[in-house]
N, C-alpha and C positions, 0 to 999 in steps of 0.2 A: 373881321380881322384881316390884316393885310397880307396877303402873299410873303412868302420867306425870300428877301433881296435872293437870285442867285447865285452870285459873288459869297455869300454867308453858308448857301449851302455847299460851295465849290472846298470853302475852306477847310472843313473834315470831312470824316465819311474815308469808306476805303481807298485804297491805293490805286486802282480801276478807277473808280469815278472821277479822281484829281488828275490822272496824268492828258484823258484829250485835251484840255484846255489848260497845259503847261507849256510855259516856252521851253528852247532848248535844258539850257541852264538849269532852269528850273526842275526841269523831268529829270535830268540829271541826280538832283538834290533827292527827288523824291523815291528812285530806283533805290540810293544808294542808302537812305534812308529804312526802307524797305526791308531791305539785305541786313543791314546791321539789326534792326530791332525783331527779326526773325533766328538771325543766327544765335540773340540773345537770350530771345525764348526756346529755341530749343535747345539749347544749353543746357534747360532745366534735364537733360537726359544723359550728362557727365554723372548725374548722382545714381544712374539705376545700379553701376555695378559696383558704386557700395552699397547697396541696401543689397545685392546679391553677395557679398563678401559678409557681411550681416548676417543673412540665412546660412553661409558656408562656419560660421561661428556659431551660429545655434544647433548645428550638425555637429559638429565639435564640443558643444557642451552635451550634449544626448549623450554618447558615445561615453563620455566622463562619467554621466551619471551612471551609465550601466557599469562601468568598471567599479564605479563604488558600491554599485550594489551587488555585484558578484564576490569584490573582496569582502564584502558586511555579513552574507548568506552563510559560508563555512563556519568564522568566528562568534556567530550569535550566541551561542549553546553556551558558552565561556566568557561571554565579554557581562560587565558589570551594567548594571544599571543608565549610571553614567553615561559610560562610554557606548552605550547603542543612544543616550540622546543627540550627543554628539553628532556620531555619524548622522544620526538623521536630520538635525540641525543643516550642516553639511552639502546634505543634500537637499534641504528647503531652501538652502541659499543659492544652488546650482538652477532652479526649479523657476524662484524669484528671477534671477538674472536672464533666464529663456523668456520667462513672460515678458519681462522688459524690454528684449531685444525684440520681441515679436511685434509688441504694441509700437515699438521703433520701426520697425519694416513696415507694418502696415499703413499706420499713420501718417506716417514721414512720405513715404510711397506717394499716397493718396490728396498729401497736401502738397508737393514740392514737383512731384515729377508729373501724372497720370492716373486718372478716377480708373476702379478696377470694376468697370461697367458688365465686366461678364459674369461675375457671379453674382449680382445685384439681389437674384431672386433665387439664392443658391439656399436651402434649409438649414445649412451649418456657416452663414456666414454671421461672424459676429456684431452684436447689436450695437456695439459699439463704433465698428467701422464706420465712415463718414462721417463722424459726431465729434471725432475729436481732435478741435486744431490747435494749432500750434502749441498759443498758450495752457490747453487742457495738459497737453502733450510734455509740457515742460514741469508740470505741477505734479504728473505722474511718474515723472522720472526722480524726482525731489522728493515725492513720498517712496518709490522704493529702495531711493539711498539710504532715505532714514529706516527704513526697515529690514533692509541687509546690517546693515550696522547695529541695529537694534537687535537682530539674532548673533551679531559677529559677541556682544558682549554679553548675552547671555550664555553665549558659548564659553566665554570668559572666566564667568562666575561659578558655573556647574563646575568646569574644570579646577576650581581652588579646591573641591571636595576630591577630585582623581590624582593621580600619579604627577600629572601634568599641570602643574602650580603657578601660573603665571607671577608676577611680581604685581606688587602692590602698583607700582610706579606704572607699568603698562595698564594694569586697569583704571589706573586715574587717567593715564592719556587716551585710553577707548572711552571712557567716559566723556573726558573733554570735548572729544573730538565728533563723538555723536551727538551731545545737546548742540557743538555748533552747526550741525545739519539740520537738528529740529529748530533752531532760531532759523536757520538762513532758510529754511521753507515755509515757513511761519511768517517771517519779515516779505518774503518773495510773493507767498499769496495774498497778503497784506497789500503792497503795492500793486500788484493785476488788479483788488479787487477796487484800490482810490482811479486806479487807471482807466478803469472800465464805468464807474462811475460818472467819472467828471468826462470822461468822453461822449455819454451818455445826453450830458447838459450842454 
């Protein structure tokens, strides 16, 4: 086999290697080049202090939770059936929304910004971490839409039996408005999976 032309190797390969044998101009091109496609990639680091704004929101949903549960503790002894499903409801959907935002921080983190190499071999890091990208990522936020919603209208339903009697009208539009989450996640993974397919071929 023949020797690789040097001119072939000259034409990529890093930044270092191409500038000795650039003219003026040209080194020019290739500094400025340089600069811009570095300033691009670290860019990717405008998004760390939202996914810190992220954690500052799942600090604020914690804090909620225990308010509900300190207002739930007094009332128990007195409250109906019902109305402790409710609350707990309530609070599964407060519960739901932290997992969500977590699996968002981590994820999102790990694929967008920076791999979190120091806990790699940590005994509580989740099995999940590094496993789930984007598209995993997008399919799990789509199932727990449908599944806050899916308690939002349960919550719905018990409540025709309490004090608090929603209208027919409102549960036909929670109704509606959930099976359109379970289509558009349905239809969503539907397409990832012809996507991945025919990529595949």
């Amino acid at each position: 086999m023949d020797p690789q032309d040097p001119q072939e190797q000259n034409s990529g390969g890093h930044l270092h290697d191409r500038l000795p044998d650039s003219s003026g101009s040209k080194r020019l091109a290739l500094l400025l080049e340089s600069f811009i496609e570095n300033m691009l990639f670290h860019s990717r680091w405008i998004l760390a202090p939202m996914y810190l704004g992220l954690m500052f929101i799942l600090l604020l949903l914690s804090i909620k939770f225990g308010q509900e549960l300190l207002h739930l503790i007094p009332d128990v002894l007195g409250m109906k059936g019902s109305s402790l499903i409710l609350a707990a409801l309530s609070m599964v959907d407060l519960m739901l929304i932290a997992n969500l935002l977590l699996m968002i921080i981590f994820s999102g983190y790990e694929n967008f910004v920076s791999k979190i190499d120091m806990i790699s071999d940590h005994v509580d890091r989740p099995e999940w971490m590094g496993k789930i990208d984007y598209t995993a990522m997008k399919l799990k936020l789509i199932g727990s839409i449908v599944a806050i919603s899916s308690i939002e209208l349960l919550k719905a339903f018990i409540a025709l039996e309490s004090a608090v009697n929603p209208s027919k009208e409102n549960i036909a539009w929670m109704i509606g408005i959930h099976m359109t989450f379970v289509v558009s996640g349905v239809l969503y993974a539907l397409m990832e999976k012809i996507y991945h397919s025919v990529d595949k071929h």
